[in-house]
N, C-alpha and C positions, 0 to 999 in steps of 0.2 A: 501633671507633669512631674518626673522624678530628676531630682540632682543629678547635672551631667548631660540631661536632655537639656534640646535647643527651641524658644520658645520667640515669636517675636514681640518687640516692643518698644517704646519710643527712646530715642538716645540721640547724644549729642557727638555729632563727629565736628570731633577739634586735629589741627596738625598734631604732631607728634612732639614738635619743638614748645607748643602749649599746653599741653595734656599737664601734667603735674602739676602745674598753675589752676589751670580752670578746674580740675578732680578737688582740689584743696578747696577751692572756694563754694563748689556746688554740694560738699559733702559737708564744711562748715555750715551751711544752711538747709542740711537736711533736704535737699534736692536730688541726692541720686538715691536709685531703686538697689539698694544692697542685694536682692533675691537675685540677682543676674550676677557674670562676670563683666571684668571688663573685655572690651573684642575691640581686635582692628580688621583697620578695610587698606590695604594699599600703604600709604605713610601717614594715616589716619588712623586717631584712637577713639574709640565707641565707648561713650559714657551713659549706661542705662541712667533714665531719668525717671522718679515719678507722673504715674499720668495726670496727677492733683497741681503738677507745677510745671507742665511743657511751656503753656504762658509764659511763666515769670521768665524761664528759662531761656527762652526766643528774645522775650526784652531785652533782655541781659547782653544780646549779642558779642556772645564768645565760641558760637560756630552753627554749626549747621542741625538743626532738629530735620527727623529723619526717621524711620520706622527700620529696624536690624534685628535678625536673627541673634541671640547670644546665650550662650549656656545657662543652666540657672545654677546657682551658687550651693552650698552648701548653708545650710540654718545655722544663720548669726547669732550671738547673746542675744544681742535687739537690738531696734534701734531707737534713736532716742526721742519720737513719738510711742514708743512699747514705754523706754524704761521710765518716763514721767506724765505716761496718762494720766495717773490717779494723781501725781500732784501738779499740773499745770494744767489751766482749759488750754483748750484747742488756741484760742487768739493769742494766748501766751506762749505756745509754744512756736506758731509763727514770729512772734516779737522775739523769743528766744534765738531763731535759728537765723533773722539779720542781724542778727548782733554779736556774731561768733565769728570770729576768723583762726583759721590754723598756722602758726608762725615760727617753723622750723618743727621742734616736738613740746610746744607750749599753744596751748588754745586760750585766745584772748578775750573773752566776754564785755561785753555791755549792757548793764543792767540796768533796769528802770526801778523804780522805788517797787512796786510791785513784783519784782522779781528778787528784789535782794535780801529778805527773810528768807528766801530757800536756796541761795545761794551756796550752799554748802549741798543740796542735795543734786543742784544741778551737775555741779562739778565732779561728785562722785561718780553721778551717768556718764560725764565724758569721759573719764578714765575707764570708766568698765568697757562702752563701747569703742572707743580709739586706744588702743594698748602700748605704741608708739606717743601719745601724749602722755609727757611725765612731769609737768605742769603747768597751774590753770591759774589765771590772773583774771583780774576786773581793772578797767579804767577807771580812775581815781578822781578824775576829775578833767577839765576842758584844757586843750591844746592852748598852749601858752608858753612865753617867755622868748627871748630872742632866739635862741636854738626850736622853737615852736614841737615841746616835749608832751605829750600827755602822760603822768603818770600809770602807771598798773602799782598792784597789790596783789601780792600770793594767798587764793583762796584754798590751795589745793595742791597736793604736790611737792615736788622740791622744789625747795628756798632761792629759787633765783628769779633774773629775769634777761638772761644772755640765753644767745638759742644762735644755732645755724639754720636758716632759711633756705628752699629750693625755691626759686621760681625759674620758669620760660631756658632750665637747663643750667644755671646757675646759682651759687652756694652763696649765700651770704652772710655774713658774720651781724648780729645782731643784738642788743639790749636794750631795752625796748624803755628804761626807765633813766638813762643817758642821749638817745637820738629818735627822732619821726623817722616814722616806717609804715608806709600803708601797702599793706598784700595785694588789697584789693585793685590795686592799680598795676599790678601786672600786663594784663592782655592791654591796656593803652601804652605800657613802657616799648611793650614788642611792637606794638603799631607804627609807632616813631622807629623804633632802630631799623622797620623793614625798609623802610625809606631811604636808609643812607645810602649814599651812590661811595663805588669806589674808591679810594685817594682823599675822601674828607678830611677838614681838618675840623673837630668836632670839641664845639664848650660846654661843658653841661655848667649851669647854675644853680647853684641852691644845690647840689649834688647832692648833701646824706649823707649816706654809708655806700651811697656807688652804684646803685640800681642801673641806672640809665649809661654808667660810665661802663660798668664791667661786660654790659647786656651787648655794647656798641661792639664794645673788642670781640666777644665770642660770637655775634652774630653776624655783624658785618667786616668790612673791611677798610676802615679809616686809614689815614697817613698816621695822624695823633688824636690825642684825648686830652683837654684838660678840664679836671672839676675841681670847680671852687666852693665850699664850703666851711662856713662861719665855727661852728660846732667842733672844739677838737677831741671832744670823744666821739664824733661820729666819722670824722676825719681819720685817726686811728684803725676805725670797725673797718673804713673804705681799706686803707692801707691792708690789713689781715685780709679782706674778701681778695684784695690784688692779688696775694700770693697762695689764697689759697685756687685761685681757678688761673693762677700761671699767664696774669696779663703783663703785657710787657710795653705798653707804647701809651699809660696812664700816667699825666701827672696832676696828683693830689694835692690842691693846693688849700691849706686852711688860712682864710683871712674872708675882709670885706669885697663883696665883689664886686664895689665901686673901684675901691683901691687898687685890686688886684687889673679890672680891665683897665684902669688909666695908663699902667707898666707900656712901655713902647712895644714890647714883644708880642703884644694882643693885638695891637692896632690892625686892621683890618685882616686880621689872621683866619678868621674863622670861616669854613662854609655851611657850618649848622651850628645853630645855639638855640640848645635845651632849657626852657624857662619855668620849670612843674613847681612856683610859688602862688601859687592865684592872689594872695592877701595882697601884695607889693608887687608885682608883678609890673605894673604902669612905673613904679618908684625905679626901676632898674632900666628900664626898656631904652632910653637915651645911652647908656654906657653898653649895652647889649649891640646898638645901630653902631657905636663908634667901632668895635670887636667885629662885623660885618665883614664881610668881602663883598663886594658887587654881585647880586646875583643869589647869596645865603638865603637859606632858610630858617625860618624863627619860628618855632613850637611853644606858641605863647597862650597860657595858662589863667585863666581869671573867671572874677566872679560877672554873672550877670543877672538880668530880671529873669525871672523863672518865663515868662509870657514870651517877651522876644529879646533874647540875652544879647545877640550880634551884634544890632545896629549900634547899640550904643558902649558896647565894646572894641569893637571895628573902629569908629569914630574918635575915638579916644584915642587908638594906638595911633589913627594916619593922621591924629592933630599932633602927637607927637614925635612922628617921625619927618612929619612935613618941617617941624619948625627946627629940628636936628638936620636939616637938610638930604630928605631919603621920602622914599614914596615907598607904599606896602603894598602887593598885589595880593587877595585872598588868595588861596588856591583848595583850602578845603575849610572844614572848622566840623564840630560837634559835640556834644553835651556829656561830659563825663560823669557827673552824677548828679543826682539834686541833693543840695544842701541844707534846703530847709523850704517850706511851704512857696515862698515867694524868690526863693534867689537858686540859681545849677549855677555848677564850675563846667566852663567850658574850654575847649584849645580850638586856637585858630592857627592853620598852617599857614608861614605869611611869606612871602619872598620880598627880599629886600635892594632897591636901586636909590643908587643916590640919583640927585635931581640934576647935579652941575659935575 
């Protein structure tokens, strides 16, 4: 086949309002087929996939794997199975490609002690093949400290660690060695906003830099927004992403967010509260039921046993809502990633009634 002809092969049709999210994340991990274009179908975008990773790809559940017609591209530098055959085996360069994510125009690495002597030549590969990335960091060490920060360090590139982010249509403002910021939780941020019904009045907790708050305003159609967040440089970032995607019905609020729902103005104010802390998540969940309206919904975030995470997740929020005086109906839940061999963070969608 010559460039420009149309050839078929396996690809992921994602909506359109996701496509730049899910493109970021399946190209950070060396999962799409570069030899193709990208193609749409209707208000769908066709992302050519590797046939060595339709699998992983379909796990991942970020849309629809599918056989599609699409042009084939014009010959790339390479890609970054080409530019480090010779110095990475194969297993490594799989271990390489989960552990890369793209965050705004900085590519964030995670290295294993075995990768971090060539640490320098990886990062040169990402810069020659992503030309738009104009610097490459490594996480420094484990997420930590009451703002819950992981370090990065500049392997590559210019000197910083601030970046504007796209996901799911929206800009974020970002610095990655000031606030938590996970990319990879995009397609579950949109999963939640598609939910919101119109006229909400919507809390986000543990807010960030605004993911969930800003995602609410442009996507959906809420009455108000308020996000509480502890962090006031990440409080800040939320503030600059307000104005730069022009929201108007966000208020940003930095403090505890005990203190903050005790304020009478919370008090049964809310008809969705967003809760994406899994660590504390149980430690807030009583001042969350008090923030409630009769009837709200809670998108509530935690850890569980990797074997059967629910039950004893489940059990834990209706012992604490029962004795807060409120009862929790499941209405959905699911496994947002595994964390480690024996424990996945999961969300339960929960609807909330009091009891009296």
């Amino acid at each position: 086949m010559k460039t420009g002809e149309r050839e078929k092969t396996p690809v992921l049709s994602v909506e359109a309002a996701h496509a730049q999210s899910a493109l970021e994340q399946l190209r950070a991990k060396g999962w799409v087929n570069e030899s193709y274009a990208i193609g749409k179908r209707g208000k769908n975008v066709l992302i050519p996939i590797r046939e060595d990773r339709v699998e992983q790809v379909e796990n991942a559940r970020i849309g629809k794997m599918e056989l599609a017609s699409l042009v084939l591209n014009p010959r790339r530098p390479g890609t970054m199975q080409e530019e480090l055959a010779s110095l990475l085996t194969p297993a490594q360069l799989d271990e390489l490609g989960s552990s890369f994510d793209v965050i705004g125009d900085i590519a964030q690495l995670e290295l294993s002690d075995g990768l971090k002597t060539k640490q320098e030549d990886i990062a040169a590969a990402i810069m020659r093949i992503y030309p738009h990335i104009k610097t490459v960091v490594k996480k420094s060490e484990g997420t930590g400290g009451p703002y819950r920060i992981r370090p990065v360090s500049v392997i590559a590139g210019e000197e910083r660690t601030n970046t504007i982010s796209k996901e799911n249509g929206i800009s974020l403002a970002i610095d990655l060695n000031k606030a938590y910021y996970n990319p990879r939780a995009a397609s579950e941020r949109m999963r939640v906003v598609e939910q919101i019904k119109t006229g909400e009045n919507v809390l986000v907790l543990f807010a960030g830099v605004g993911p969930y708050a800003i995602l609410t305003e442009k996507k959906a159609k809420p009455a108000k927004i308020i996000a509480i967040e502890l962090n006031p440089d990440a409080v800040e970032m939320m503030k600059e992403s307000i104005e730069l995607n022009k929201c108007k019905k966000i208020e940003a609020i930095c403090g505890d967010v005990m203190e903050v729902l005790a304020e009478p103005k919370v008090r049964a104010w809310a008809g969705r509260i967003i809760m994406p802390h899994p660590t504390d998540s149980m430690r807030f969940l009583p001042s969350a039921l008090g923030a409630a309206r009769g009837g709200a919904i809670i998108h509530l975030y935690a850890f569980g046993a990797a074997e059967e995470p629910l039950a004893q997740v489940l059990q834990e929020a209706q012992t604490i809502a029962n004795k807060e005086g409120y009862s929790l109906s499941l209405l959905s839940w699911r496994v947002v990633r595994t964390y480690s061999p024996n424990l996945v963070q999961i969300v339960l969608d929960l609807q909330v009634n009091p009891t009296s």
